[in-house]
N, C-alpha and C positions, 0 to 999 in steps of 0.2 A: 504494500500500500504506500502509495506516494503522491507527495501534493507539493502545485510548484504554484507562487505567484509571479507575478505578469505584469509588468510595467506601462508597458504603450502599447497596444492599449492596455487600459488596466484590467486586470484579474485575476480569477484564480482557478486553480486544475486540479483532481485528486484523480485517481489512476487505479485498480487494481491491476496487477502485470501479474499475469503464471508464464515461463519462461521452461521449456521442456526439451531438453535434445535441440531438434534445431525447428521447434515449432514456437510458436509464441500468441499468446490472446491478449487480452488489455479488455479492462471495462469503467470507463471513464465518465466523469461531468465536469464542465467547465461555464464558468458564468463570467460575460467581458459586460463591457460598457459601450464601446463604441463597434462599427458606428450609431447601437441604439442598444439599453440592455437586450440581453438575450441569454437564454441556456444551452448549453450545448450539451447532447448526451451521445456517446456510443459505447460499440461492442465492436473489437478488433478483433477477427480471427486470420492463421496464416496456416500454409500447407508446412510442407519442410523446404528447406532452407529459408525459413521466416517472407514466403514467397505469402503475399497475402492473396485467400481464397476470398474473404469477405468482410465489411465494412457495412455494418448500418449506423446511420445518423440522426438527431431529431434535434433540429432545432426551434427553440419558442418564446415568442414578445409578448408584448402586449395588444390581443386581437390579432395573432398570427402563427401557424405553425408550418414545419415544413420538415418531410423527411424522405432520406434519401437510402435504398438499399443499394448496393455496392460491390457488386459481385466479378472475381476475374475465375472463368472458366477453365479446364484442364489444356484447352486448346490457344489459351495463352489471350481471349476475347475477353474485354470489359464490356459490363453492362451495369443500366441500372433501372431502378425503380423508381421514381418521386411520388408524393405525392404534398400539394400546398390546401390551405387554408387561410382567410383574411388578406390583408394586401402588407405589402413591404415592397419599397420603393427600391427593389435592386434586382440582378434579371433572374428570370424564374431555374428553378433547381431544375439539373438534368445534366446528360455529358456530351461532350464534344471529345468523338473518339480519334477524332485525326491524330496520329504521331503515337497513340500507345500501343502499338502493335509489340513494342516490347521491353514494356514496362512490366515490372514484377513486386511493385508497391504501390500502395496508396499514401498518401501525405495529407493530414488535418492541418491547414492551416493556424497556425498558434499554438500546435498540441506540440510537445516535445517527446512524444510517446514513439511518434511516427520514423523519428529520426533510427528508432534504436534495430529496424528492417535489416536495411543497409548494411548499416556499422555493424552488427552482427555478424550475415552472410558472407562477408568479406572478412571478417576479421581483425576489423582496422583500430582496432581497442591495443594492437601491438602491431599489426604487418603494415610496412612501410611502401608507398606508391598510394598511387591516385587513380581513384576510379570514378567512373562518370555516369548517367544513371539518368532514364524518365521513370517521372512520378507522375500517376495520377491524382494529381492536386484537388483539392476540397477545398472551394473555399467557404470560409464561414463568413455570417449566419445563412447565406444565399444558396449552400449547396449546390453551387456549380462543381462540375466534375471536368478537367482539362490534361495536359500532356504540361509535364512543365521537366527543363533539365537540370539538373542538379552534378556537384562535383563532391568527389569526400576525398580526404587525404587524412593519413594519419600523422600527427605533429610532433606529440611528446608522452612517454610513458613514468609514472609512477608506483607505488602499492595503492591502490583505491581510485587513483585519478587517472584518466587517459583523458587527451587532448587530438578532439578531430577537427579538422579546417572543413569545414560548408563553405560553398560559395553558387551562388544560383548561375549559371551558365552564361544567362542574357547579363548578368556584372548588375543588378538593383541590386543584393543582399551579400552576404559575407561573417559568418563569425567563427570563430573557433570554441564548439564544444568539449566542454568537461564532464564526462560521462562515469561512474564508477565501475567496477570488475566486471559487473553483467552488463553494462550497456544504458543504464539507467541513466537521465541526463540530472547532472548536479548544476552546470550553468549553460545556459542560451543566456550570452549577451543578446540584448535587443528581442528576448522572446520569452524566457523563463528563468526563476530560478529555483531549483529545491529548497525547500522546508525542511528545516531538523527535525527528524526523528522524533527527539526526546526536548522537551522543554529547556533541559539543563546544559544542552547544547547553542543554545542563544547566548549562553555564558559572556 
């Protein structure tokens, strides 16, 4: 169980992660502010090599909800499901499959959950080089579904901390994650940070 807060925009995330071999689930809620409150809820599941099989979403305003199933096929095809309620002024949930023909993750917007696919499968928590990578991106709270590229390199190794370099392909984004032994992220500059454990660790 882990909870991260979130600066810009603001909020907050809590996670449960089961982590098996080389499978992985996640079941999550997140509550932002901008661009308007909203909740975000899912359920991450992935095959083996943390290759995600499925992704459901729900997000919810005031006077609006919107949820998206998320599923990629044996045969390596994304698809999804929407469905909306009330109005929200941003474009309607759904995906745009162009470019993910071979993609092997999905990516929540603001979640730092999403990042630890990757960074697992490759095993960039110690193996050094760069690898490069389509996501199909979520963005929240609109639940659009899109092809987005991304870069990961592994940076720097500790007991408990590993350092990976992100960088969005198209050059908007960039930070170096600190992730611990499993992959769990401790900091996203510009996106999250972990919460202590224990109280007495705010020390």
């Amino acid at each position: 169980m882990v909870a991260w807060v979130k600066d810009d925009p603001f909020g907050v995330e809590f996670a449960e992660i089961a982590i098996a071999a080389d499978h992985l689930t996640a079941v999550g809620v997140a509550i932002h502010t901008q661009p308007l409150p909203y909740r975000l809820d899912y359920r991450l599941e992935t095959g083996p090599e943390f290759v995600t099989t499925r992704l459901g979403v729900t997000s919810i305003g005031d006077g609006w909800s919107r949820e998206l199933d998320l599923h990629r096929d044996v045969d390596g095809v994304w698809h999804a499901v929407t469905s909306q309620e009330g109005h929200l002024d941003l474009p309607a949930a759904g995906i745009d499959t162009t470019g993910l023909e071979h993609a092997l993750d999905c990516d929540i917007e603001l979640s730092p959950v999403t990042n630890m696919m990757p960074i697992l499968r490759h095993n960039l928590l110690q193996r050094e080089g760069i690898v490069e990578f389509t996501m199909a991106w979520v963005s929240v709270p609109a639940l659009t579904v899109r092809a987005d590229g991304q870069r990961y390199a592994h940076r720097s190794s500790r007991p408990g901390h590993h350092v990976v370099r992100y960088e969005a392909i198209d050059g908007t984004f960039a930070a170096d994650i600190t992730a611990d032994a499993d992959g769990v992220v401790i900091d996203y500059p510009g996106i999250a940070r972990r919460l202590p454990a224990s109280p007495h660790a705010l020390g």
